[in-house]
VMD Tcl script that draws the C-alpha trace (Angstrom):
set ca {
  {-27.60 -29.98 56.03}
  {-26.83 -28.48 59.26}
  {-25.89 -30.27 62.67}
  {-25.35 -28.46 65.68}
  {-23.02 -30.64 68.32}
  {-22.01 -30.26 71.96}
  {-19.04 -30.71 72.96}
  {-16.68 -30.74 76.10}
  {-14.40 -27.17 76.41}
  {-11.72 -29.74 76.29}
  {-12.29 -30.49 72.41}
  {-13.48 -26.91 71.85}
  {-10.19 -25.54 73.19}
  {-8.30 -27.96 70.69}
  {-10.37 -27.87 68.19}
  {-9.27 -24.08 67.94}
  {-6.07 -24.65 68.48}
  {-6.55 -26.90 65.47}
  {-7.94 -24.47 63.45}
  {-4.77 -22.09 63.99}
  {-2.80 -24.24 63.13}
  {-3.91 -25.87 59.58}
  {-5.46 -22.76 58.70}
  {-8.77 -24.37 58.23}
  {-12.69 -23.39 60.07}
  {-13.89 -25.60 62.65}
  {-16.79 -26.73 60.25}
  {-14.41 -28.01 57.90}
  {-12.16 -29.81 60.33}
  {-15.56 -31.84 61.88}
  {-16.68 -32.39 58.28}
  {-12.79 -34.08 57.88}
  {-13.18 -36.26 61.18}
  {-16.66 -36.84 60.79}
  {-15.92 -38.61 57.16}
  {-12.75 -40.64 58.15}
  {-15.46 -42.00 61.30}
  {-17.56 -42.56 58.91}
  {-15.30 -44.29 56.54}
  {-13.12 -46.36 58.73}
  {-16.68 -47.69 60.15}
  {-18.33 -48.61 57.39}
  {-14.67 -50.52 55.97}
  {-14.90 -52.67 59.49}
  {-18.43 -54.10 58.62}
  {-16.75 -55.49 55.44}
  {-13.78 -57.03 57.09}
  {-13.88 -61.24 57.48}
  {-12.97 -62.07 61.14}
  {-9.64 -63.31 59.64}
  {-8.46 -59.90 58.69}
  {-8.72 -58.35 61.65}
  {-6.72 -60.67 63.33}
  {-4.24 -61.21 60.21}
  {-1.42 -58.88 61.75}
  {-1.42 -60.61 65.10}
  {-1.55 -64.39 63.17}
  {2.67 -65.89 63.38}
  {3.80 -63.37 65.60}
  {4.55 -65.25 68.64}
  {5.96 -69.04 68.53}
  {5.68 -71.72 71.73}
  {8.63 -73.66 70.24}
  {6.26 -76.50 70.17}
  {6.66 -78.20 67.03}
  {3.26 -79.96 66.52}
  {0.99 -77.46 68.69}
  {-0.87 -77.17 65.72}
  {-2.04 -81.02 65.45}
  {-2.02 -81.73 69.11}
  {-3.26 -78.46 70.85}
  {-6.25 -80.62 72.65}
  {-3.38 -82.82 74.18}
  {-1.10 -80.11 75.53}
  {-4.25 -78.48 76.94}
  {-5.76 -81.34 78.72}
  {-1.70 -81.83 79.82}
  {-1.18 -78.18 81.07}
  {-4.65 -78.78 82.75}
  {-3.67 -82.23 84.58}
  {-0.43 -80.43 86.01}
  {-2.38 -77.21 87.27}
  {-4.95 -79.51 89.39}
}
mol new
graphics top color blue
foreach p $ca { graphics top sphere $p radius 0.5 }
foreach p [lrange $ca 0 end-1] q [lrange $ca 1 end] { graphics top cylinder $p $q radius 0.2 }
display resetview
């Protein structure tokens, strides 16, 4: 199949510069982006809400012991002292 796209000089100027570089055509290069778009989308629809948050999950700590069990408290507190 063939696609014809439109792009900004700005890509066309690096896509060249690109295709100096690794030696490759420009077709094959947008073939190579085009798939890993294609890829990396389709891999996100399968991905639970917890996994995209996994990395970011015990990365910070409030050196509150039991903010875990009494969150609503110390919310409604913080709240209280703010007003």
């Amino acid at each position: 199949m063939q696609l014809t796209v439109r792009m900004p000089d700005e890509y066309q100027s690096k896509l060249a510069e690109l295709t100096r570089e690794m030696g490759l055509k420009r077709s094959d290069i947008v073939r190579m982006a085009l798939r890993q778009f294609i890829e990396e989308n389709l891999k996100r629809k399968s991905i639970t809400p917890f996994e995209k948050v996994s990395n970011l999950l015990g990365t910070a700590e409030s050196g509150i012991k039991d903010l875990g069990q009494r969150h609503r408290d110390y919310l409604i507190e913080k709240i209280q002292r703010a007003s």
